[in-house]
Each structure stands twice: as C-alpha cells, then as structure tokens.
TORKE-157195 format. One record per residue: residue in three letters; x, y, z of N, C-alpha, C in turn. Coordinates in steps of 0.05 Angstrom, whole numbers, always signed. Example, Ala and Ser with C-alpha at 12.3 -4.5 7.8 and 13.67 -1.06 7.14 Angstrom:
ALA:+264:-114:+156:+246:-90:+156:+264:-66:+156
SER:+257:-45:+142:+273:-21:+143:+258:+1:+157
end
This chain:
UNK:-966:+722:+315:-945:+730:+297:-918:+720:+306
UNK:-895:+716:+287:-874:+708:+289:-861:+731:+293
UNK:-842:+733:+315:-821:+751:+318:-786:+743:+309
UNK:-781:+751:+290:-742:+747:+284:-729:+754:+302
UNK:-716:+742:+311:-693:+765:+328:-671:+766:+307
UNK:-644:+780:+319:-620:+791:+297:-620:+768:+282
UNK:-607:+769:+264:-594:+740:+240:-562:+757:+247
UNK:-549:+737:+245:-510:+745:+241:-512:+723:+227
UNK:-502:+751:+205:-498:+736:+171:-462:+732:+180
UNK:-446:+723:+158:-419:+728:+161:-397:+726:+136
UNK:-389:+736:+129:-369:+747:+96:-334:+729:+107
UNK:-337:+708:+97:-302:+702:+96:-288:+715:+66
UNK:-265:+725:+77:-253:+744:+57:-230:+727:+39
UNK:-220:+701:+55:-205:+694:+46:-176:+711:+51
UNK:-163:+705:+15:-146:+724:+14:-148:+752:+19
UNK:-171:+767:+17:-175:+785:+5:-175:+803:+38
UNK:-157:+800:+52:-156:+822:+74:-157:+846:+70
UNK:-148:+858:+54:-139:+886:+47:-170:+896:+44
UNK:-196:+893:+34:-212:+908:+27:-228:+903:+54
UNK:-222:+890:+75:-234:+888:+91:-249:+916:+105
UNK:-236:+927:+107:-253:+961:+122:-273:+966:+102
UNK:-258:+967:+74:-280:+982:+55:-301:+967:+54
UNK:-299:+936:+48:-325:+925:+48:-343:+933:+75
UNK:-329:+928:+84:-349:+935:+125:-373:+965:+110
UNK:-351:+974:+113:-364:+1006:+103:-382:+1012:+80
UNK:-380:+986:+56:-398:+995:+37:-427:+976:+52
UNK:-417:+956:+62:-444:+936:+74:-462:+950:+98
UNK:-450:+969:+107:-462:+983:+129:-471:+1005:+121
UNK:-476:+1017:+108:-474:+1042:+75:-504:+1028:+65
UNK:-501:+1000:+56:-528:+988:+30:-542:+982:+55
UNK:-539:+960:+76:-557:+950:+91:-568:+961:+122
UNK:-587:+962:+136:-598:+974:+155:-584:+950:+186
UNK:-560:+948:+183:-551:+934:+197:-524:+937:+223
UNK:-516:+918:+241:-484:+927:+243:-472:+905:+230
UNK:-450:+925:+220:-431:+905:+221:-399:+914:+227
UNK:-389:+888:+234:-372:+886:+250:-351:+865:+231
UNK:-321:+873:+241:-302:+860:+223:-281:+847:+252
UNK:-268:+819:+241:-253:+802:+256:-229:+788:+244
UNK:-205:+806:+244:-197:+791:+224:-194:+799:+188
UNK:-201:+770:+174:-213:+769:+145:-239:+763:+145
UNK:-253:+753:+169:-289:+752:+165:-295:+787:+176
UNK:-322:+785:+163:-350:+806:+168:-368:+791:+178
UNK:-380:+815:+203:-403:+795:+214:-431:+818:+209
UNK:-450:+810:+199:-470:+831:+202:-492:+821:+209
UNK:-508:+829:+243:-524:+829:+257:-551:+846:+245
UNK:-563:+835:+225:-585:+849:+219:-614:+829:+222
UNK:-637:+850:+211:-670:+840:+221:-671:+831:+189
UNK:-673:+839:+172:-689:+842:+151:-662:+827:+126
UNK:-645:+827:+126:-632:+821:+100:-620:+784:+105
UNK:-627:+780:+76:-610:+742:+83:-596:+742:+64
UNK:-585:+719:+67:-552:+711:+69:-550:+716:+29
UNK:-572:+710:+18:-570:+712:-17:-565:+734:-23
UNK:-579:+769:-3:-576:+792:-9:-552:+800:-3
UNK:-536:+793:+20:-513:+797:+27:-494:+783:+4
UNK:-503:+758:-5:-475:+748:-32:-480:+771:-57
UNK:-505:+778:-61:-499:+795:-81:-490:+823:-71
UNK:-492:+833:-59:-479:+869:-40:-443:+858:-43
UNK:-441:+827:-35:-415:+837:-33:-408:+832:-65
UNK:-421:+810:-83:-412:+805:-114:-414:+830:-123
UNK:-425:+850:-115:-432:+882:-130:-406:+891:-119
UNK:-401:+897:-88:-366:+903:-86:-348:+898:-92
UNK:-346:+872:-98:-313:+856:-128:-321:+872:-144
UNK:-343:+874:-162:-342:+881:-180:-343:+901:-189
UNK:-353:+927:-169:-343:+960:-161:-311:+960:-166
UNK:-297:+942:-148:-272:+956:-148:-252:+942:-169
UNK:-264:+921:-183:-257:+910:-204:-238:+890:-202
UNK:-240:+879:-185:-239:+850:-168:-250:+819:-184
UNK:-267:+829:-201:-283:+803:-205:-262:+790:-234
UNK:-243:+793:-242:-226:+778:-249:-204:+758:-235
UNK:-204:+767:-217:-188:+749:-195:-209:+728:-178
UNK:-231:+744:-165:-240:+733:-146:-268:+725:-153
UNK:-279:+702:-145:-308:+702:-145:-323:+703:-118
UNK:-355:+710:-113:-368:+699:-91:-375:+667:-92
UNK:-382:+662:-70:-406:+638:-62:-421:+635:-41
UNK:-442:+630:-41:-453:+625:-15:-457:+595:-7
UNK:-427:+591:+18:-439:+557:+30:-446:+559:+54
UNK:-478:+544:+52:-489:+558:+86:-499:+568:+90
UNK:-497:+593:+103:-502:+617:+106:-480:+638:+107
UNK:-457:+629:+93:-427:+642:+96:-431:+647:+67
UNK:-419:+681:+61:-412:+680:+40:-386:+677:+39
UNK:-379:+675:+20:-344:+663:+16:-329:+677:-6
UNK:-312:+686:-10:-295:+702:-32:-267:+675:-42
UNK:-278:+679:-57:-248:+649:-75:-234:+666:-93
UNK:-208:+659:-96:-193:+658:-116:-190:+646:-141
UNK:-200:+656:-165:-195:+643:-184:-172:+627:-193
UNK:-167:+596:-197:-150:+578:-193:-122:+591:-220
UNK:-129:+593:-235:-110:+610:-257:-96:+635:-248
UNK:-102:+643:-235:-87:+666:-219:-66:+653:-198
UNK:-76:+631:-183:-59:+627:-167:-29:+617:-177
UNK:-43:+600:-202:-6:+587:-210:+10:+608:-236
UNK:-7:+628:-239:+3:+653:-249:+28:+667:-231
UNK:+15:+665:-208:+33:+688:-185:+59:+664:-181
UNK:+46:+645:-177:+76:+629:-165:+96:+623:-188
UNK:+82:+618:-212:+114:+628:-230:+125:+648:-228
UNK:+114:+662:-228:+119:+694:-228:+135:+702:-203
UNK:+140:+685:-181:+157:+690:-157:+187:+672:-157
UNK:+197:+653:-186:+212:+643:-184:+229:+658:-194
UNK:+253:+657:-190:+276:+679:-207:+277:+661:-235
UNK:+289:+677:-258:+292:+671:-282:+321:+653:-291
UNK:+322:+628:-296:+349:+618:-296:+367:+621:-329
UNK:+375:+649:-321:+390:+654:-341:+420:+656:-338
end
C-alpha cells in the first residue's frame, strides 16, 4: 500500500488581506486539516483534501461574504489564487482623482 504523508496546499489572497483570519477559520471549520496563515497566503497541511477542493471551499467563501463581484478564484499549480476583477481596478483609480472643477 501507498502511504501520503501531509500535502501543504496554499491560498494567495492577493489583495484581499482583510478576510484573511476569517478565511483561515472557515477552511479549518470545512476541512480536517491545519491551517496556518502568513501574511496574505494560507497554508493548509492536510491528508485527504486537494488543491480543486480547496479552490472551491475558498470560491464558496467569496461568495458567502459576497465578494464574488470583485474577486475571482483560480487554481495555478497547486496555489489557489484570488484575482481582482480588471473593471474594478480602473473604477477605484478614477475614483481617487479629485474632480477639476
């Protein structure tokens, strides 16, 4: 028989620092795992879950907290990855110029 040892999956957050605890806490909550936060990455040391179940746990957390208009997942690798939708970005930066009136 084949034996696994741990897998360390790992979540880059990107922009998205702020939900960092909560995600930790909902991923450690769904999966039989640790996980551990660094930063904007998540690392989770588990037996049994791979890297596709972890993109959808976290695509289910954007879209719990209603996130998934801004942000999307991806998985490159074995990294899942959180992006910013590109229309948002040049939304905010007009939006930070003063008005020349």
């Amino acid at each position: 028989m084949f034996l696994r040892g741990k897998r360390k999956l790992k979540v880059d957050l990107g922009e998205l620092k702020d939900e960092c605890e909560a995600l930790s806490s909902f991923l450690g909550s769904k999966l039989e795992a640790d996980v551990t936060s660094s930063g904007n990455k998540i690392f989770v040391d588990t037996n049994s879950s791979s890297s596709s179940e972890l993109k959808r746990l976290v695509t289910k957390f954007v879209y719990r907290r209603h996130l998934n208009h801004k942000y999307w997942v991806a998985l490159e690798g074995n990294v899942v990855k959180l992006h910013k939708f590109k229309r948002f970005e040049k939304k905010e930066k007009e939006r930070n110029y003063p008005f020349n009136d």
